[in-house]
ZANUDO-953933 format. One record per residue (C-alpha): residue number from 1; residue in three letters; x, y, z. Coordinates in nm, 4 decimals. Example, Ala and Ser with C-alpha at 12.3 -4.5 7.8 and 13.67 -1.06 7.14 Angstrom:
+------+------+----------+----------+----------+
! resi ! resn !        X !        Y !        Z !
+------+------+----------+----------+----------+
!    1 !  ALA !   1.2300 !  -0.4500 !   0.7800 !
!    2 !  SER !   1.3670 !  -0.1060 !   0.7140 !
+------+------+----------+----------+----------+
***
This chain:
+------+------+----------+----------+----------+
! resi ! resn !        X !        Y !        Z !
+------+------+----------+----------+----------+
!    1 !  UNK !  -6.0042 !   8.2388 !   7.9002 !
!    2 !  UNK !  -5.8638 !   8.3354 !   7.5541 !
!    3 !  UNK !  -5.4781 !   8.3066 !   7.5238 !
!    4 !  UNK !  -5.2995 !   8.3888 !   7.1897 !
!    5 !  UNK !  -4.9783 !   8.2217 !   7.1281 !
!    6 !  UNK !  -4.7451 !   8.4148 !   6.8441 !
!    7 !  UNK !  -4.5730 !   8.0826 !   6.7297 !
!    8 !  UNK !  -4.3224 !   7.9178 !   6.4528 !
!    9 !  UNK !  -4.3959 !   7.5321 !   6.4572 !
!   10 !  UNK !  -4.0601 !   7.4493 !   6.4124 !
!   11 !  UNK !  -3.9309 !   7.5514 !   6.7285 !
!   12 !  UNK !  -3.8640 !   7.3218 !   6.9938 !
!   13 !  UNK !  -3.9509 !   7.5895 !   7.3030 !
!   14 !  UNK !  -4.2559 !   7.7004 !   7.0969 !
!   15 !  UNK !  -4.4169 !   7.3709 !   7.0370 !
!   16 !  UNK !  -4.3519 !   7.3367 !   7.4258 !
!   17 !  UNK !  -4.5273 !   7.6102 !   7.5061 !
!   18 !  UNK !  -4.7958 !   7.5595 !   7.2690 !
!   19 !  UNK !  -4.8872 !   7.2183 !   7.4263 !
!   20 !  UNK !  -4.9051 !   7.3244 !   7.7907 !
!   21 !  UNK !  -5.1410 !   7.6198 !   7.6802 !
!   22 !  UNK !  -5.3218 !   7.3825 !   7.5045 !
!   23 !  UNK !  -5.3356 !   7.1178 !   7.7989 !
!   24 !  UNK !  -5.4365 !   7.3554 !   8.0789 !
!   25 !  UNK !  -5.8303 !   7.3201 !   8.0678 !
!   26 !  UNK !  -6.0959 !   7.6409 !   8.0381 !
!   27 !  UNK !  -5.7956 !   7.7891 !   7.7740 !
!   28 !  UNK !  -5.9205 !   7.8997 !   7.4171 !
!   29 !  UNK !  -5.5891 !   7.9374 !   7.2383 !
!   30 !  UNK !  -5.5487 !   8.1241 !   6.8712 !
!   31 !  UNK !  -5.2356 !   8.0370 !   6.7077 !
!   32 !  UNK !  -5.0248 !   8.2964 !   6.5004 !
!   33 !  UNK !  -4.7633 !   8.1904 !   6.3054 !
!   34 !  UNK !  -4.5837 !   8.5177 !   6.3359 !
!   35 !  UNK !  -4.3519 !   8.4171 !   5.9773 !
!   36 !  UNK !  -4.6687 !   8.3620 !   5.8287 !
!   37 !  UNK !  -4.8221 !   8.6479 !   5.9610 !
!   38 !  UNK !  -4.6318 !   8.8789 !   6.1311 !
!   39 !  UNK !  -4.7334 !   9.1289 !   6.4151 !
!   40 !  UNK !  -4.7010 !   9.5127 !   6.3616 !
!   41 !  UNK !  -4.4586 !   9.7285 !   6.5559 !
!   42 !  UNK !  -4.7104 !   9.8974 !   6.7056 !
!   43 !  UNK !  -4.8558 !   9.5185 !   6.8316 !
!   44 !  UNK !  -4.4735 !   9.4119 !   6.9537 !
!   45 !  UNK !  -4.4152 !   9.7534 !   7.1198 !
!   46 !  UNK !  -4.7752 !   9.6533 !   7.3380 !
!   47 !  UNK !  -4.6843 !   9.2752 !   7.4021 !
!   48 !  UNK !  -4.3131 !   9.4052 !   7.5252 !
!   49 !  UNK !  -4.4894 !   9.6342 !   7.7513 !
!   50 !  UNK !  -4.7322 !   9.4310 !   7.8563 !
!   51 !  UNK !  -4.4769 !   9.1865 !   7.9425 !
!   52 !  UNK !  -4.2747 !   9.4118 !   8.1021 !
!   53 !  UNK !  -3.9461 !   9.3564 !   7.8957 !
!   54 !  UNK !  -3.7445 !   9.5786 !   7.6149 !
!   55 !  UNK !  -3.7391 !   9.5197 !   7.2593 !
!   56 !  UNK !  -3.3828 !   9.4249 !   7.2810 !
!   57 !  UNK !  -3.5019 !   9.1218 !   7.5553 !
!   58 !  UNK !  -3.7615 !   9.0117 !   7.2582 !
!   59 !  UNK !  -3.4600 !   9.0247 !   6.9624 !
!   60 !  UNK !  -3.3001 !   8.7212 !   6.8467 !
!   61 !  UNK !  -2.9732 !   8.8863 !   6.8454 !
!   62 !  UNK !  -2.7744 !   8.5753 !   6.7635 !
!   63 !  UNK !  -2.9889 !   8.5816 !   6.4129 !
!   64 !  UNK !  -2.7817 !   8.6925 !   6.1121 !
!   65 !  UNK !  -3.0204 !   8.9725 !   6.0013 !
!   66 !  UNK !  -2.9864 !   9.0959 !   6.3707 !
!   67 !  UNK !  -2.6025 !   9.0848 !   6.3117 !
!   68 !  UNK !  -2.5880 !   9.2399 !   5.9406 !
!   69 !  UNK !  -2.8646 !   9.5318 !   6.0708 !
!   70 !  UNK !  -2.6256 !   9.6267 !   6.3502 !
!   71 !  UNK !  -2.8533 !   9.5760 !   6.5921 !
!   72 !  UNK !  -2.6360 !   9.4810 !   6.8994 !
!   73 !  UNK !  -2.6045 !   9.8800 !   6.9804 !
!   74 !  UNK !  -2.9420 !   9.9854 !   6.8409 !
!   75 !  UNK !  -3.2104 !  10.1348 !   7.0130 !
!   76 !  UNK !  -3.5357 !  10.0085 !   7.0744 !
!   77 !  UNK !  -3.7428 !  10.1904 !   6.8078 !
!   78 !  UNK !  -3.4481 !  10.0825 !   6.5546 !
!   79 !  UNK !  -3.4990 !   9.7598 !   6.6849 !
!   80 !  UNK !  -3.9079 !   9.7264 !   6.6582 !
!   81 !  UNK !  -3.8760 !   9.8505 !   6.3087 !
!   82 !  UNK !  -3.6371 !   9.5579 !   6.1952 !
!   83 !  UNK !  -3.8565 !   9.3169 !   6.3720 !
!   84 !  UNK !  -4.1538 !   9.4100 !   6.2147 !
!   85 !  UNK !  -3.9958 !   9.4150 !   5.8923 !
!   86 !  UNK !  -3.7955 !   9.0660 !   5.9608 !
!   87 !  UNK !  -4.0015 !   8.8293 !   6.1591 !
!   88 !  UNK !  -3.7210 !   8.6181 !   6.2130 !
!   89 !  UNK !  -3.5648 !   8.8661 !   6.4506 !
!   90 !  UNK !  -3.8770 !   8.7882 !   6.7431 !
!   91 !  UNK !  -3.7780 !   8.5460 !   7.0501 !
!   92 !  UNK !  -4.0652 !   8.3093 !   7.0739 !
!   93 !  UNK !  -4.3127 !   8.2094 !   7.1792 !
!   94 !  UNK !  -4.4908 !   8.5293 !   7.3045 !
!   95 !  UNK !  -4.8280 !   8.4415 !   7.5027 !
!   96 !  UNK !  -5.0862 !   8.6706 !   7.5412 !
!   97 !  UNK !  -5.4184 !   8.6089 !   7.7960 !
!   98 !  UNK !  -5.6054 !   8.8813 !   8.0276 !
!   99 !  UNK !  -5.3559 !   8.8274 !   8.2943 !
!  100 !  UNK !  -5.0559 !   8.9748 !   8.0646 !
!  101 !  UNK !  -4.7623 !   8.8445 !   7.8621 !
!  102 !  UNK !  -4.4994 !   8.6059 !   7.9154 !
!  103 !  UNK !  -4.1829 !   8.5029 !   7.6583 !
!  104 !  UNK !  -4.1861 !   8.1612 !   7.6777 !
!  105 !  UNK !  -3.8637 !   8.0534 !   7.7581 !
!  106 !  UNK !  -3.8521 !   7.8690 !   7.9618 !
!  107 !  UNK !  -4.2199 !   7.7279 !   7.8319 !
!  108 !  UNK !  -4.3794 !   7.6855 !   8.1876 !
!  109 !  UNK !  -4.3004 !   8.0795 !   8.2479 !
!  110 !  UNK !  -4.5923 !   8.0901 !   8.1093 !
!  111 !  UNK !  -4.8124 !   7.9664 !   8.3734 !
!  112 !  UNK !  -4.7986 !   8.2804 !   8.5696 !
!  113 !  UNK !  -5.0829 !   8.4513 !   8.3130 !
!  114 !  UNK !  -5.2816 !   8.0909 !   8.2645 !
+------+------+----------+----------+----------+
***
């Protein structure tokens, strides 16, 4: 099985996540490091569906873009259009596999789709 892992490296809960993917046998992971590259809305609005969770649950709303775009009160298309235009606004990890999505926090919440 295929699972894609939308990751930044230097955090904690992702690198987490990113080993016990890569520990559980049979899984072919692809790593995206969503700063580096980053998802479109139309990709996030599909993972947070697929995951069954809002926007809003995916936004880092603690981040200081998040507080300067007034996002505490914003909708969720208002909200998927700052994260795909600042990266840094995404919770992570988000894993992807056949059997769905999962926000990895904590890390073995993703299990459930390995």
């Amino acid at each position: 099985m295929k699972a894609t892992i939308w990751h930044n490296p230097r955090c904690s809960k992702s690198r987490e996540t990113l080993k016990l993917v890569q520990d559980t046998p049979g899984i072919a992971v692809e790593i995206i490091e969503y700063l580096k590259t980053p998802p479109s809305r139309e990709t996030l609005a599909k993972l947070y569906q697929r995951a069954g969770m809002t926007p809003r649950e995916g936004l880092r709303s603690k981040e200081k873009q998040a507080v300067e775009l007034g996002l505490k009160d914003a909708d969720d298309a208002k909200i998927l259009d700052a994260m795909a235009e600042h990266p840094i606004l995404i919770e992570r990890p988000l894993v992807e596999t056949e059997k769905g999505v999962r926000l990895g926090r904590p890390p073995e919440k993703i299990r459930e789709i390995l």
